[in-house]
N, C-alpha and C positions, 0 to 999 in steps of 0.2 A: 470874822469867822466865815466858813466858806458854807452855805449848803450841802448836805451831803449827798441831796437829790441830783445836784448841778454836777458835782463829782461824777455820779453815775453817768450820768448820763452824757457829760463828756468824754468817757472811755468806751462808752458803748460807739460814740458818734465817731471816734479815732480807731476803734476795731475797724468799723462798717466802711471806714476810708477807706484807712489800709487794704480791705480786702478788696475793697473795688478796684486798689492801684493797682494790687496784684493779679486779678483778675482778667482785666484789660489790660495788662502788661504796660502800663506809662509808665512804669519804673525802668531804668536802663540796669545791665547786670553787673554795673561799677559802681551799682547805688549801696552806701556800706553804712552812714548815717542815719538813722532812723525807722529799720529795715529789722526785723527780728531775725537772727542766727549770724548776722551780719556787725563788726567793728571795728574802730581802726588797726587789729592785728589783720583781720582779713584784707585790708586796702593796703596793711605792709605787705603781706606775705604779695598779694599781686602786683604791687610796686618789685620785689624782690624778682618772682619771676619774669618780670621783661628786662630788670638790670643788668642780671647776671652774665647771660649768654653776650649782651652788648660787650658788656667788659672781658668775656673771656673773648671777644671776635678783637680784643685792642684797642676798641672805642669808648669813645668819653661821652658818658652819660650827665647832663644836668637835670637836675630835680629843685622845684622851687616846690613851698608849702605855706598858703598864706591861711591866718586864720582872723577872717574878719568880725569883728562884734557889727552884729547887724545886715551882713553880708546880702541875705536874701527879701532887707527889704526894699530894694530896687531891683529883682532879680526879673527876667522876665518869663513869667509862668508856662505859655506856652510852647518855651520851646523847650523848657525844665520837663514839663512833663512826657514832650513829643524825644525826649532826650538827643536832640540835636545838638550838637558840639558846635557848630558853624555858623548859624543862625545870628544874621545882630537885630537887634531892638529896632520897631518900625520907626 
């Protein structure tokens, strides 16, 4: 049985995150997971809009989609947070 104090006060400590992530913007604006107003219709709908025009220009679009159990626990935070794409692990 869980605390109910521990409860509290984990969602206090997961507000207080969040709003510092968003505050300081370390969130990139492709962040659709774990992001309030944000889910995977909103990462379709932006996948949709860069597809579309590729294919109406004739071009071939590939799209890969992996979903790992565990993914993020090797992931490396700093550049997750600094939302660099290019960045590899020191």
């Amino acid at each position: 049985m869980i605390n109910t104090g521990g409860k509290v006060l984990e969602k206090l400590l997961i507000k207080r995150i969040m709003h510092h992530l968003h505050e300081t913007e370390f969130l990139i604006d492709n962040q659709y997971g774990f992001t309030p107003q944000n889910n995977n219709i909103n990462a379709a709908m932006e996948a949709r809009k860069f597809i579309e025009p590729q294919l109406e220009r004739g071009r071939v679009v590939i799209m890969a989609s992996v979903d790992v159990n565990g993914d993020f626990d090797s992931a490396w935070w700093p550049a997750i947070l600094k939302g660099q794409r290019d960045t590899k692990c020191p």
